[in-house]
N, C-alpha and C positions, 0 to 999 in steps of 0.2 A: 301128452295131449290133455287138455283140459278143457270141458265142457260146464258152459256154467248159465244157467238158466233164470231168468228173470220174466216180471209181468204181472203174475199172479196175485193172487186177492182177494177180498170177501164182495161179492157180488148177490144182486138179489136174482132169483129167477126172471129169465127175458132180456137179460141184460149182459152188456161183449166185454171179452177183454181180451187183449193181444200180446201172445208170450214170446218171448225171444232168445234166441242160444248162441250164444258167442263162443265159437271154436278156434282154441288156441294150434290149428293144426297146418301145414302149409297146402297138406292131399284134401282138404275139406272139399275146393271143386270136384274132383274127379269119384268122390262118393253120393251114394244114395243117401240121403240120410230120414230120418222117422223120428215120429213125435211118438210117447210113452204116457202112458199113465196107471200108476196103484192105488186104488181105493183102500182103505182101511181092511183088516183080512183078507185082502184079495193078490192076487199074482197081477201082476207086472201084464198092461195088456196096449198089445200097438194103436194106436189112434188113427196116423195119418202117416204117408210114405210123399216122397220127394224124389226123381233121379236125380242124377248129378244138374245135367244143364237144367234142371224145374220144368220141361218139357210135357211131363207123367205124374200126377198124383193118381192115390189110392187113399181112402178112408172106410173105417170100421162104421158099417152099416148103424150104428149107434150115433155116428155125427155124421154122417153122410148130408149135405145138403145145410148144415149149421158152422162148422168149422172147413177155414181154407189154411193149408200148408203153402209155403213161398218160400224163397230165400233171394239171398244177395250176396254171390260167390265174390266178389270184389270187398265187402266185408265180414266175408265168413261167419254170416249170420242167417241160422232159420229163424222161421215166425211161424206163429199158428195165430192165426183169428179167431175168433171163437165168438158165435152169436148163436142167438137165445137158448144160453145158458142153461141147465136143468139141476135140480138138486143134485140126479144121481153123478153127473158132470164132476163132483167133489172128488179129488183125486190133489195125487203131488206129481205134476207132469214132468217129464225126461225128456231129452232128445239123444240122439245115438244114431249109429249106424245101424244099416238091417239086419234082420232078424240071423236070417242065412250068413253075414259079414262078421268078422271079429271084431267085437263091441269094443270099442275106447272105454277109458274109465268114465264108471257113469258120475254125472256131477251130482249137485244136494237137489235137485230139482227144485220145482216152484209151487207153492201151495197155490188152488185154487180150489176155492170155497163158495158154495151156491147157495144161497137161504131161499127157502120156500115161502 
């Protein structure tokens, strides 16, 4: 399985970008999958969840209401939107499966950078 993330970028505060994860796996429909993100010294923390059919999100009170999770089970691809942006938003975002699920390899993730 390979997950491989793109999107990402130097963006100024207020400002959107739309990240995307291309899963090389055939079971992609039939999981949940979740958007990730590491700040610099920081642990690995969930952002946004997805069920299988996109029916269900959930987001970390942190973006709640600024970023929208979706996918497109026909091309095995999540997305995260992501609008007005905030400094602390600077992170190298992932996608995976849930937290509770055995995690696929996680791929190089996507940098997204926020200037003030």
């Amino acid at each position: 399985v390979q997950l491989v993330e793109s999107g990402g970028g130097l963006v100024q505060a207020g400002g959107s970008l739309i990240l995307s994860c291309s899963a090389s796996v055939s079971t992609f429909s039939i999981n949940a999958m979740c958007w990730y993100r590491q700040a610099p010294g920081k642990q690995r923390e969930l952002v946004a969840a997805i069920t299988s059919g996109g029916g269900s999100t959930n987001y970390a009170d942190s973006v709640k209401g600024r970023f929208t999770i979706s996918r497109d089970n026909a091309k095995n691809t999540l997305y995260l939107q992501m609008n007005s942006l905030k400094p602390e938003d600077t992170a190298v975002y992932y996608c995976n499966r849930e937290p509770t699920a055995r995690q696929f390899n996680w791929g190089q993730g996507t940098q997204v950078t926020v200037s003030s």
